[in-house]
C-alpha positions as CSV (number, residue, x, y, z in Angstrom):
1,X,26.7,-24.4,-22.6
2,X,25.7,-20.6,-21.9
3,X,24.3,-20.3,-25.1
4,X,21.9,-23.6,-24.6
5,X,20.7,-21.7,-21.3
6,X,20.0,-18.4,-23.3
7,X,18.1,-20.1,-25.7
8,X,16.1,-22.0,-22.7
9,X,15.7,-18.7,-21.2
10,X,15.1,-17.1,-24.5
11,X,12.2,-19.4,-25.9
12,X,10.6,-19.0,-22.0
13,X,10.4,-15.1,-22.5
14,X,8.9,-15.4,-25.7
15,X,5.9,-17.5,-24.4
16,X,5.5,-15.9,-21.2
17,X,5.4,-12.5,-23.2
18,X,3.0,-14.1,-25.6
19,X,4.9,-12.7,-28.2
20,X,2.6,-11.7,-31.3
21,X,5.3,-12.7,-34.0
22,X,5.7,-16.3,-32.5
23,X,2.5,-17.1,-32.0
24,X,1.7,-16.2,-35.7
25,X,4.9,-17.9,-36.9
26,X,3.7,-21.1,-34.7
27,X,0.2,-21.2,-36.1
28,X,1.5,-20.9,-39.5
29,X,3.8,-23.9,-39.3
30,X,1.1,-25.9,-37.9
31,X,-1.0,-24.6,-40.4
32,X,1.4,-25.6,-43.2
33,X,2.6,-28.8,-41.5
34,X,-0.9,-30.1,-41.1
35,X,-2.2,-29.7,-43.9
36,X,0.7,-31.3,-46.1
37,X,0.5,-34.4,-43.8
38,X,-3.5,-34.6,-44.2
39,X,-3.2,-34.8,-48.0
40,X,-0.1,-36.6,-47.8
41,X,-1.9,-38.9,-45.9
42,X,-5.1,-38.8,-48.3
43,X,-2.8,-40.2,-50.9
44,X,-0.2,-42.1,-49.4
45,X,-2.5,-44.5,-47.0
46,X,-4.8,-45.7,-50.0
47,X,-1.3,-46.2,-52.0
48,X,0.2,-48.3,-49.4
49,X,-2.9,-50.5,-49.1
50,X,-3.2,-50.9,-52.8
51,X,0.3,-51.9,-53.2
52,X,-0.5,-54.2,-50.3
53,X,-3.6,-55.8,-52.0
54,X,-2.9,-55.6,-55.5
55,X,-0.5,-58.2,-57.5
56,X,1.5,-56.7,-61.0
57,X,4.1,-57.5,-63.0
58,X,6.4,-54.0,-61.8
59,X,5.0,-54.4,-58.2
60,X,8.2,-54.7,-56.7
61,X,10.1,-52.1,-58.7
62,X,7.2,-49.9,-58.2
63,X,7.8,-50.4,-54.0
64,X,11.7,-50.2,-53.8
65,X,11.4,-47.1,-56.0
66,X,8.5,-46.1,-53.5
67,X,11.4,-46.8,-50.6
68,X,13.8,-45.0,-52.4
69,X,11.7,-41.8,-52.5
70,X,11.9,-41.8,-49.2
71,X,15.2,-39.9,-49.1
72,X,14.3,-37.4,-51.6
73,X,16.5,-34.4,-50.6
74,X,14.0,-31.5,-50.1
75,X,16.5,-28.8,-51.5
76,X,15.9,-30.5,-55.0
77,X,12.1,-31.0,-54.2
78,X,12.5,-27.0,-53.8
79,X,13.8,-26.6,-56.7
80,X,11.6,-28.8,-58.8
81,X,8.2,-26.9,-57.1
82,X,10.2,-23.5,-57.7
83,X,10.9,-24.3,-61.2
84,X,7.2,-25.7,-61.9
85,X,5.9,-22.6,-59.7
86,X,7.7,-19.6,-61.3
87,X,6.6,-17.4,-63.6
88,X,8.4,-19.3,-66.8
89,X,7.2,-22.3,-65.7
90,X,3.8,-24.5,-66.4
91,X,1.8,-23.2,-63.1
92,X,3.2,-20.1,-63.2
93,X,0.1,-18.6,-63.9
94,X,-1.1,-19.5,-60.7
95,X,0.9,-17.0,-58.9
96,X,1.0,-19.9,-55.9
97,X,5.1,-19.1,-56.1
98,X,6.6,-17.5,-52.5
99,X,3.3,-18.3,-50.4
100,X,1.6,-21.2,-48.0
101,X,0.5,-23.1,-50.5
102,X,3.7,-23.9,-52.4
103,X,5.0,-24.8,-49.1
104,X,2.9,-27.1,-48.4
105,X,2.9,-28.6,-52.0
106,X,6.8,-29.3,-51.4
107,X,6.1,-31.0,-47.8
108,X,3.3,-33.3,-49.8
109,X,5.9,-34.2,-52.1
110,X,8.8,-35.4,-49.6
111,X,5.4,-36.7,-47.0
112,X,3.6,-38.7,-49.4
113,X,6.7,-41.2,-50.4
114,X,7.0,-42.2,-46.5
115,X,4.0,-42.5,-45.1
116,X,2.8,-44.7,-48.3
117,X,6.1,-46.4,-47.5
118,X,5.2,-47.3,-43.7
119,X,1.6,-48.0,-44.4
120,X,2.0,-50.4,-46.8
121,X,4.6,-51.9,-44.4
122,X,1.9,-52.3,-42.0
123,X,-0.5,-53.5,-44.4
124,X,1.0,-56.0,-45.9
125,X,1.5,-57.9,-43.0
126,X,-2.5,-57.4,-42.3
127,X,-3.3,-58.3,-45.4
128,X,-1.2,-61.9,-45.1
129,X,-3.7,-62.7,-41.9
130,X,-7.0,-61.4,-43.8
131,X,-6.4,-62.7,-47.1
132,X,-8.1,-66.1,-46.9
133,X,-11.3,-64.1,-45.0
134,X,-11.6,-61.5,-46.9
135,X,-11.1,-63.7,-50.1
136,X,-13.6,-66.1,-49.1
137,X,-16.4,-62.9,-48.1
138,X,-16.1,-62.3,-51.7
139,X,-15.1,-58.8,-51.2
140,X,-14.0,-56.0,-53.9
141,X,-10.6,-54.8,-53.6
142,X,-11.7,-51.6,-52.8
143,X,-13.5,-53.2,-50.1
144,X,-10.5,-55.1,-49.0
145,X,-8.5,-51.9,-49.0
146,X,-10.7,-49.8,-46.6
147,X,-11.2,-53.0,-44.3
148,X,-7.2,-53.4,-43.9
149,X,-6.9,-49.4,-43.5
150,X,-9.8,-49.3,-40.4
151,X,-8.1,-52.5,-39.1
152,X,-4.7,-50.9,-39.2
153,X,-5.6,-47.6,-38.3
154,X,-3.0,-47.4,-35.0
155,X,-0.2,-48.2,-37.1
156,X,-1.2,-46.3,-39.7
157,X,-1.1,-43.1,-37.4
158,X,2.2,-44.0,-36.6
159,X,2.8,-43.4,-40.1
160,X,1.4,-40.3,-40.5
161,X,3.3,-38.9,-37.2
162,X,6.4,-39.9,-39.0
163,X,5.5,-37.7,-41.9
164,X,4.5,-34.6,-39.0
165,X,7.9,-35.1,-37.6
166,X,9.5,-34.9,-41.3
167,X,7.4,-32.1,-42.0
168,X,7.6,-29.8,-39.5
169,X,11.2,-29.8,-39.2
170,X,11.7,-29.3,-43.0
171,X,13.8,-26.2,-43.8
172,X,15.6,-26.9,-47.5
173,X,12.5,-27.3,-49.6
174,X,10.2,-24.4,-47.9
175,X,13.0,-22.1,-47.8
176,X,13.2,-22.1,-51.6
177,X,9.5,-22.0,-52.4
178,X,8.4,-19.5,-49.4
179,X,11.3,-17.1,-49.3
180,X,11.0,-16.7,-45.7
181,X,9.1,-13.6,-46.1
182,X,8.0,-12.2,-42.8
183,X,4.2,-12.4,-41.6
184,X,4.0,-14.5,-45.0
185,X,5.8,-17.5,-45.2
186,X,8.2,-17.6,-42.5
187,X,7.6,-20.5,-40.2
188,X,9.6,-22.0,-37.3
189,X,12.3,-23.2,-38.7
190,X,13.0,-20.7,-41.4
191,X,12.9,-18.7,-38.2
192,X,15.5,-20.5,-37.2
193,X,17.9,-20.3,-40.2
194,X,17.7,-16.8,-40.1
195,X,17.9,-15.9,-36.7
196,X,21.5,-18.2,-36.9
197,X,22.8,-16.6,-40.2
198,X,22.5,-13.1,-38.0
199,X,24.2,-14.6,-35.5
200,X,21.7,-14.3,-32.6
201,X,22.0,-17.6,-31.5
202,X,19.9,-17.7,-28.2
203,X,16.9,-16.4,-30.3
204,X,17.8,-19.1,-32.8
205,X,17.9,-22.0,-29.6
206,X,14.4,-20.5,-27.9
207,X,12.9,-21.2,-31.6
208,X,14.4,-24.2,-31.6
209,X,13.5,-25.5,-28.2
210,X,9.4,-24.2,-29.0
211,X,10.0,-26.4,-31.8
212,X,11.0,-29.7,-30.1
213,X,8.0,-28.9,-27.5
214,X,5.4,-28.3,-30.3
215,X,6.4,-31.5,-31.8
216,X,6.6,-33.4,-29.0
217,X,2.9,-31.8,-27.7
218,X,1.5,-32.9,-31.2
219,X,3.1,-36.1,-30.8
220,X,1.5,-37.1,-26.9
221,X,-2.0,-35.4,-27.5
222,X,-2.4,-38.1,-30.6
223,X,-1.0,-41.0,-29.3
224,X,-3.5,-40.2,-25.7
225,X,-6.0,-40.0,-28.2
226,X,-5.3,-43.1,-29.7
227,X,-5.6,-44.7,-26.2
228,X,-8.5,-43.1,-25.2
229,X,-9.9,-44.7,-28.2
230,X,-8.5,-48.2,-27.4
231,X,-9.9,-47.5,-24.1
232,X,-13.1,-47.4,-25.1
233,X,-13.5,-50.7,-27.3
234,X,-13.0,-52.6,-24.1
């Protein structure tokens, strides 16, 4: 219980001191976090809707393996993106090995498979009240896709705030490909993991703590947005 009060105490020093280092660690696990949910998001919610709209012969293999990605363990989505990212391996070349970018190439990957997941969830059952109108309008499927994803929009950002809250507490796969180098690729809770392996535990709680509150701050400023925006059909 001491500890959990010198991590409270901890994390409030560090903001009230507007500590350099955290405020760069912060912005760089927004930065990383953000923009693997945005592209995530860019593939994920036309997936969802296609799977929704379209009929094949492997549909339904295609969605429970779609479900089933959904657990990928991000220690072996590390290792695959270190393996492809290294210098023996096919992007090598790239040099994109131990910085930002790979990081956020391994959040896409474990992102993409849930929020695809959840928005063709929501979808679906969209699509099952709008088939027969949008059927009868004549409409392209492509058509049909972007009307279901405006329609569905709110549940769709539910969606997306799933894959935030995956993303930003992701440690396994970002570990691997970032390296946790300082002022490079260390974010929160790489911070974290390390402050705990040196056993300074009340630094490792006040990361931990800025943590929850950044996630729950992301969480309430969308979802207020979301109402303000509700607000103003009426």
């Amino acid at each position: 219980m001491n500890d959990i009060w010198q991590g409270i105490g901890e994390a409030f020093r560090l903001i009230v001191s507007l500590d350099s280092d955290l405020f760069e660690i912060v912005l760089r696990s927004l930065h990383v976090t953000i923009s693997a949910v945005v592209i995530a998001s860019i593939i994920g919610l036309p997936l969802g809707a296609w799977l929704a709209v379209n009929r094949f012969r492997y549909r339904r293999a295609t969605i429970a393996l779609l479900n089933a990605l959904m657990g990928l363990p991000p220690v072996v989505v590390g290792l695959i993106v270190y393996i492809l990212l290294s210098r023996s391996g096919p992007f090598g070349v790239m040099g994109l090995l131990f910085t930002p970018t790979a990081m956020i190439i391994a959040q896409v990957i474990i992102v993409t498979p849930l929020i695809a997941s959840i928005s063709h969830q929501a979808i679906r059952d969209l699509w099952s009240e709008y088939h027969d109108l949008l059927i009868s309008l004549n409409t392209t499927k492509r058509q049909r896709m972007m009307a279901l994803i405006l329609d569905s929009r709110r549940s769709l950002l539910t969606a997306a705030l799933a894959g935030f809250g995956r993303a930003i507490g992701e440690v396994g796969a970002i570990m691997i490909v970032g390296g946790n180098i300082d002022h490079v690729t260390r974010v929160l809770t790489t911070a974290i993991a390390l402050e705990t392996g040196k056993g300074e535990f009340a630094m490792a709680l006040g990361l931990g703590f800025i943590l929850i509150a950044l996630a729950i701050t992301v969480n309430v400023g969308i979802h207020s947005l979301s109402k303000t925006e509700r607000a103003g059909q009426w």
